[in-house]
PLY file of the C-alpha trace (Angstrom):
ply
format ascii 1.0
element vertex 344
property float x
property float y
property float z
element edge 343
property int vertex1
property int vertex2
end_header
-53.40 9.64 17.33
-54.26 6.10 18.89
-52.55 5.29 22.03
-50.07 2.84 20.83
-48.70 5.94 18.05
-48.64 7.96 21.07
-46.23 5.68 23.17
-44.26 4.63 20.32
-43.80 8.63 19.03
-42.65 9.08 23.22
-40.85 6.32 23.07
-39.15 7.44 19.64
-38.19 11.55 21.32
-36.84 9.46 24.57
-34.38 7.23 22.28
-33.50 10.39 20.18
-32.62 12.68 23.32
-30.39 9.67 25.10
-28.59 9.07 22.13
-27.32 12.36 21.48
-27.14 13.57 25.06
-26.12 10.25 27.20
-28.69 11.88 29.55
-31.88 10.15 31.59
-34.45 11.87 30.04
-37.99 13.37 31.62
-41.25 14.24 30.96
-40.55 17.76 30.98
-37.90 17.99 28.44
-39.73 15.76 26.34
-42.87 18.05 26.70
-40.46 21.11 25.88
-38.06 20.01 22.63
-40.49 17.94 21.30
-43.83 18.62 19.39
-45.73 15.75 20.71
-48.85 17.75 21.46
-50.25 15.95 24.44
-49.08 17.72 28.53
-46.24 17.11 30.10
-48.84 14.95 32.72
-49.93 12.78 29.82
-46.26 12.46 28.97
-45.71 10.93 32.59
-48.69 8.57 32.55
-47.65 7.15 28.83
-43.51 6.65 30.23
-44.91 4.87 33.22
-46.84 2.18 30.80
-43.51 2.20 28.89
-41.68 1.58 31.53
-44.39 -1.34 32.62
-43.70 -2.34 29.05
-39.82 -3.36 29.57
-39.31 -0.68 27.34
-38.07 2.04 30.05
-35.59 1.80 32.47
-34.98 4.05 35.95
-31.53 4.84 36.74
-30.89 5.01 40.65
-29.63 8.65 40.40
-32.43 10.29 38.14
-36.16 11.10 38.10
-35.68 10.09 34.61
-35.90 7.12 32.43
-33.90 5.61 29.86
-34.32 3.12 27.15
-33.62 -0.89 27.55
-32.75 -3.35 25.47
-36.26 -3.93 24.32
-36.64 -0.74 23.50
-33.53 -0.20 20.99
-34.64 -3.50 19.18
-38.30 -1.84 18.61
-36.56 1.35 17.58
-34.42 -0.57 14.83
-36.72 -2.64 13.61
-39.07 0.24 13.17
-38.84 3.12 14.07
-35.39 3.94 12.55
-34.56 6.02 9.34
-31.64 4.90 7.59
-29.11 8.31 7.31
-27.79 8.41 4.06
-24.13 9.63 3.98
-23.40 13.25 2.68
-21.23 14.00 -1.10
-18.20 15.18 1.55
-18.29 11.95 3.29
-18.74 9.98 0.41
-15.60 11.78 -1.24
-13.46 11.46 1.90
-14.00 7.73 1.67
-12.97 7.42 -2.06
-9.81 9.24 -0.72
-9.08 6.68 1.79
-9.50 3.63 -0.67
-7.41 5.17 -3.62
-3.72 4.13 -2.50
-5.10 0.78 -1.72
-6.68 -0.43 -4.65
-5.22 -3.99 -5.74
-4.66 -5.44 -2.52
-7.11 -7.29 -0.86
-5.76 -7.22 3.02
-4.94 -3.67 2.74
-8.29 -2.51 1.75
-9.51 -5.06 4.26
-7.45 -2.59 7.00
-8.39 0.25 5.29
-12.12 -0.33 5.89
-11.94 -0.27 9.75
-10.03 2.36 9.89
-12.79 4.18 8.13
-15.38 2.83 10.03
-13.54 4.05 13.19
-12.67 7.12 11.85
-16.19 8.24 10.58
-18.14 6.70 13.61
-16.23 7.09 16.66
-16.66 3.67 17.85
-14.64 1.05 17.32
-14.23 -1.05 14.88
-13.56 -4.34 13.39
-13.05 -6.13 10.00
-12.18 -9.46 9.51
-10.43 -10.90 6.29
-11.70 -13.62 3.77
-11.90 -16.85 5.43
-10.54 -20.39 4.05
-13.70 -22.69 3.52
-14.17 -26.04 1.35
-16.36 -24.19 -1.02
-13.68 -21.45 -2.65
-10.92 -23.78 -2.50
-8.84 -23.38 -5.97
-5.59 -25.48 -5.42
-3.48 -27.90 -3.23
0.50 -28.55 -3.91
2.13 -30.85 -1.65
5.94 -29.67 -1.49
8.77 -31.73 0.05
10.88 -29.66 2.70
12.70 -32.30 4.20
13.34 -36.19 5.20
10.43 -36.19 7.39
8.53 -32.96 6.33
6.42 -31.94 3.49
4.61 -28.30 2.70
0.67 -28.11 1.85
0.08 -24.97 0.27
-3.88 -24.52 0.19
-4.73 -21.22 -2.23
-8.11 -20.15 -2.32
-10.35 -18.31 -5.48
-10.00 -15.16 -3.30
-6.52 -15.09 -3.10
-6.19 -16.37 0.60
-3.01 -18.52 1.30
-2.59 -21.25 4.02
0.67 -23.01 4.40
0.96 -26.18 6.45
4.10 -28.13 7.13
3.36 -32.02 7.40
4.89 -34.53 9.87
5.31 -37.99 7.96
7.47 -41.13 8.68
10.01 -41.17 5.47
11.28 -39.66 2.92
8.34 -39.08 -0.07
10.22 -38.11 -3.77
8.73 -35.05 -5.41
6.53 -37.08 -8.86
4.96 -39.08 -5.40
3.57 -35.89 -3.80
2.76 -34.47 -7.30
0.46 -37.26 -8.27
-1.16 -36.96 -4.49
-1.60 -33.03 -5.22
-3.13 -33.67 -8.49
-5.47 -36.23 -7.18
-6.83 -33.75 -4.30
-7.08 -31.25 -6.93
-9.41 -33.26 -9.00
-11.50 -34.20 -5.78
-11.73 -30.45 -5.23
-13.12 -30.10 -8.84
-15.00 -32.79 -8.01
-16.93 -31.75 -4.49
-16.53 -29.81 -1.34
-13.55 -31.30 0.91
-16.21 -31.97 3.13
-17.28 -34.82 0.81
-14.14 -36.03 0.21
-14.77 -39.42 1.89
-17.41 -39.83 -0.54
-15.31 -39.32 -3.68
-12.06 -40.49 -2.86
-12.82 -44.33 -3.56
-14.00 -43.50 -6.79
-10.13 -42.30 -7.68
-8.28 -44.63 -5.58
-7.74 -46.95 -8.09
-4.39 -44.56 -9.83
-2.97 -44.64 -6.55
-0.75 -47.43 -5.01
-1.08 -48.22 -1.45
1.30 -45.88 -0.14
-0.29 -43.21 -2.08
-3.24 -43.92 -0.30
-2.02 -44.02 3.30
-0.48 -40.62 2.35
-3.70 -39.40 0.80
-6.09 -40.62 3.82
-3.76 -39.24 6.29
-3.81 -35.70 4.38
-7.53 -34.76 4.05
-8.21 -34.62 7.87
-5.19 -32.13 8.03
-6.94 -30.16 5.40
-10.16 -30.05 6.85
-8.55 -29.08 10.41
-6.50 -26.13 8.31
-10.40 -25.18 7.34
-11.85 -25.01 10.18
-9.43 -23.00 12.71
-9.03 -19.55 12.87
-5.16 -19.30 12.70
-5.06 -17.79 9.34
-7.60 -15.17 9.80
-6.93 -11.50 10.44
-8.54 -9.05 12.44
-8.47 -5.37 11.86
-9.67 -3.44 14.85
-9.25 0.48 15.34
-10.46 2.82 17.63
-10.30 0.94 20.87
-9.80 3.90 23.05
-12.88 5.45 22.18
-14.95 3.62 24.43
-13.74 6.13 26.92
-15.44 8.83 24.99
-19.02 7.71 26.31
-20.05 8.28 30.16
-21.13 4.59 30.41
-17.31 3.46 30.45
-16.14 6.10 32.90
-16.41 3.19 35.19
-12.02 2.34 34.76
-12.95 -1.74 35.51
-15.76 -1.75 32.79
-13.16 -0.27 30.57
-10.62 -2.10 31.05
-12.92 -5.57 30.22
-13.36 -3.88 26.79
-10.03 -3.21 26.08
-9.00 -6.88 27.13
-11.46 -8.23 24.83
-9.34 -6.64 21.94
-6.90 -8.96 23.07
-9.00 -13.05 22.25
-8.70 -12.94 18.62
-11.25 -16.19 18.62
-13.74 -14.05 20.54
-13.35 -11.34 17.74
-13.77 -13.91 15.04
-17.21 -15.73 16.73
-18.48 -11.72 17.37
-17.88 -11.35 13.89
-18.90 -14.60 12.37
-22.19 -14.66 14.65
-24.86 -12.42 12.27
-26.38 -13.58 9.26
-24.77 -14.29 5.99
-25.52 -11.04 4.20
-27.43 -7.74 4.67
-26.89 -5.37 7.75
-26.92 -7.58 11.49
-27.21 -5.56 14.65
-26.80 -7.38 17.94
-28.11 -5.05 20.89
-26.59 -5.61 24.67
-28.00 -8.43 26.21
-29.14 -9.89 22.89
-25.55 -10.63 22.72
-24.39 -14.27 23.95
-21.05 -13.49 24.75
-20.45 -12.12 28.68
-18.23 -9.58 27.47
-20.60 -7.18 25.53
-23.34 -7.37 27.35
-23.21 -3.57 27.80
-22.45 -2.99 23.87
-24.24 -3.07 20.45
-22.57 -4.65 17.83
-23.75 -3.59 13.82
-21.98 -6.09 11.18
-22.00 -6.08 7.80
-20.80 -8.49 5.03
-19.11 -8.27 2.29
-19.22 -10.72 -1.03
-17.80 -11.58 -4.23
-20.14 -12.54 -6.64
-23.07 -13.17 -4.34
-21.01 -15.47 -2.01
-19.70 -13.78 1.84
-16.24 -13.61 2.14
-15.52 -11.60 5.40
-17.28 -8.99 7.76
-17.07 -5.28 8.97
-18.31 -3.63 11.94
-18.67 -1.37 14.83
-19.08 -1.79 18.77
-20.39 0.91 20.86
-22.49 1.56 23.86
-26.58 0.47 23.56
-26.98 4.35 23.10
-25.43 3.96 19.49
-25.82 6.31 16.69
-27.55 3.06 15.04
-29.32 5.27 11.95
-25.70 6.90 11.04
-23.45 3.43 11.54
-26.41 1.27 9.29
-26.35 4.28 6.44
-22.68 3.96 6.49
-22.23 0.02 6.65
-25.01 -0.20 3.71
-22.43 2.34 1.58
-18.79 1.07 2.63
-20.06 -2.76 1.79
-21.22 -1.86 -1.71
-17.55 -0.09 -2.07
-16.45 -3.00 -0.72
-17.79 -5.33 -2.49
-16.73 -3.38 -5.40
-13.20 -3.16 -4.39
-12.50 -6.87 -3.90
-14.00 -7.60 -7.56
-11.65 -5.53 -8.88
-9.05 -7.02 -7.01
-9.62 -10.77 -7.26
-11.32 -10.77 -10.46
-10.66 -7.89 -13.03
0 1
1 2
2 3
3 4
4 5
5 6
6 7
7 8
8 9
9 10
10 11
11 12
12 13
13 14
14 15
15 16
16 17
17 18
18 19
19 20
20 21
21 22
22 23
23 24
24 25
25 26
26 27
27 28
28 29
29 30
30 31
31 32
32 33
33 34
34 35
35 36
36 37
37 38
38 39
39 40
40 41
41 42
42 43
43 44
44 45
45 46
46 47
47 48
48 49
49 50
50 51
51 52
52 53
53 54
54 55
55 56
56 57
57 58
58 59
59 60
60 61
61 62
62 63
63 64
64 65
65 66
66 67
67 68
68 69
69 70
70 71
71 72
72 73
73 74
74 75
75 76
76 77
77 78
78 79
79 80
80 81
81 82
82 83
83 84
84 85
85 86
86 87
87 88
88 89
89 90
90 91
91 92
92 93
93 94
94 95
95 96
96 97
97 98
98 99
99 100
100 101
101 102
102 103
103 104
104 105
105 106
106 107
107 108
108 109
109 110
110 111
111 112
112 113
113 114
114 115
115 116
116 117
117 118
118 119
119 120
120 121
121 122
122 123
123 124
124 125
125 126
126 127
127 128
128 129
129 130
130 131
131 132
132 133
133 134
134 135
135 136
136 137
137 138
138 139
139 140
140 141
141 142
142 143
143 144
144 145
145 146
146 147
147 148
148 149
149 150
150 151
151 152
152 153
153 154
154 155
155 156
156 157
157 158
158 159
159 160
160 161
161 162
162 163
163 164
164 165
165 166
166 167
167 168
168 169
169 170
170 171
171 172
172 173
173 174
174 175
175 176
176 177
177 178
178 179
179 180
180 181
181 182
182 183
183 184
184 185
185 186
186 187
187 188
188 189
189 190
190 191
191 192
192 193
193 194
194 195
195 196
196 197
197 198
198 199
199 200
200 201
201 202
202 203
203 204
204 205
205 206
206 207
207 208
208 209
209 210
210 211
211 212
212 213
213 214
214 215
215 216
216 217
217 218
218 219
219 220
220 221
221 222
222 223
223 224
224 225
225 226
226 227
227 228
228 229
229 230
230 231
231 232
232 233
233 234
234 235
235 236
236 237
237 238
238 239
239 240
240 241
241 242
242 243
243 244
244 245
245 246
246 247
247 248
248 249
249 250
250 251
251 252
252 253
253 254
254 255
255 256
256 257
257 258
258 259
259 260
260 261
261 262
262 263
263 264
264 265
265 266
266 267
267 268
268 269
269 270
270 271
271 272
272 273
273 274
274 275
275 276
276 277
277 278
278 279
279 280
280 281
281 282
282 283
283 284
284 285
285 286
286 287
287 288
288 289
289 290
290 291
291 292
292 293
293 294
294 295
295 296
296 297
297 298
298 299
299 300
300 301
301 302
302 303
303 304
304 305
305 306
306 307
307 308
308 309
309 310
310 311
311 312
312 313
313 314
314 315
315 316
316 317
317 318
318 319
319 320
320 321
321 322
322 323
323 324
324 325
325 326
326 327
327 328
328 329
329 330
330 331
331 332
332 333
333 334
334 335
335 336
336 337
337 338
338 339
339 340
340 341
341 342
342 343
């Protein structure tokens, strides 16, 4: 074994015993529960060029050492086995889904309070968002005098209403011909080209029209881009008070408050990639707030495009090989799910 197996196979046993025991862990125990086949004094010298490394970390209370950042992102990235989920778990999860089937912010729900339920962390899942691209229909509505309703419907099903200041009194063929106009821009190109296309159709609209039409689209493309419509599912926030590094009340309590900033939830949740599994590891994160925490996302898609995400926030010392098996299997069932509900 060269030297750099050797650390990385130490470094490996340490990560495995502080997961599962929340313990600083020493040469000793390493040199007893784990077949590493090198002394307990070799052990030593190899932690102390891990801990050199940034990859080791003394608490001020132990003779031991635990992992850092750096050395969760090595594990993850390669050292980690994915854990497949078991035929039980598998079935319990069917079980959950079945009286849910058919509606999209249900399942949605139902999903973190699986995640929560079969990790012990806590978890979050966020809904479908409005964006330009899956925009399906606009119908202006007349309410009153001075107010008219944009309804904006999306191809997933999603639903924004928006109530409209305007000067007079607009009759109902008026704000028909504006909705059918948007409607062919949206055929036409994203919203966010709409300045681009709109002079090509001005010409069936009178000046009026066009006043009314100019002074919609930025509305639209404000509705877009704010977070008002979106839900977030959390569960389990208690159970941060399971793990020892919470016991600490004011720590606690931060975590808890954070459940509280719904934008905060949506940018944690909107910060990974577009697809595939994202984990986020303590001070890797860019928000104050979880420094202390690892964050594993997940998103899920209809027909190769992401509509929301799913996760789970825990300590650093995170199951991470049991939450990514999991994630990988709920997403596909997922994914599944909202096909059969927006499209079947």
């Amino acid at each position: 074994m060269d030297i750099r197996e050797r650390k990385m196979k130490i470094l490996h046993a340490i990560i495995k015993d502080y997961i599962a025991t929340a313990e600083p862990v020493g040469s000793r125990t390493l040199a007893k529960k784990y077949n590493l086949g090198i002394s307990p004094a070799t052990i030593r010298n190899e932690m102390a060029d891990l801990e050199e490394m940034g990859f080791l970390e003394q608490p001020h209370t132990s003779s031991g050492r635990v992992p850092s950042d750096k050395a969760y992102r090595i594990y993850v990235d390669q050292l980690m086995k994915v854990e497949k989920i078991n035929k039980v778990i598998e079935e319990t999860i069917n079980k959950e889904y079945e009286s849910h089937v058919g509606e999209l912010d249900k399942i949605i729900s139902q999903t973190s309070k699986i995640l929560s339920n079969l990790t012990n962390y806590t978890s979050l899942a966020l809904t479908p968002q409005l964006c330009s691209a899956s925009i399906k229909h606009i119908q202006l509505v007349p309410l009153q005098e001075d107010k008219i309703l944009m309804v904006i419907i999306s191809k997933e099903g999603v639903v924004r209403n928006v109530v409209i200041n305007i000067d007079k009194k607009i009759n109902s063929d008026t704000l028909i011909k504006i909705s059918n106009v948007l409607n062919e821009l949206i055929r036409r190109s994203s919203i966010l080209q709409f300045e681009q296309e709109v002079f090509d159709i001005l010409n069936v609209l009178n000046e009026e029209e066009r006043i009314l039409l100019r002074d919609i689209i930025p509305i639209i493309k404000d509705t877009l881009s704010n977070n008002d419509g979106i839900k977030v599912y959390t569960n389990g926030i208690t159970n941060i008070f399971n793990f020892p590094e919470f016991k600490d009340l004011e720590k606690a309590k931060e975590f808890i408050d954070l459940w509280e900033q719904k934008n905060i939830l949506v940018q944690l949740l909107s910060s990974g990639t577009d697809d595939g599994i994202n984990i986020t590891i303590g001070s890797e994160n860019k928000m104050d707030e979880v420094r202390e925490c690892s964050l594993i996302t997940a998103t899920y898609q209809l027909n190769g495009r992401t509509l929301g995400t799913i996760g789970v926030i825990g300590p650093t010392r995170m199951e991470y090989s049991r939450v990514v098996g999991l994630l990988n299997h709920l997403t596909g069932q997922l994914n599944e799910l909202v096909k059969r509900t927006l499209i079947d």
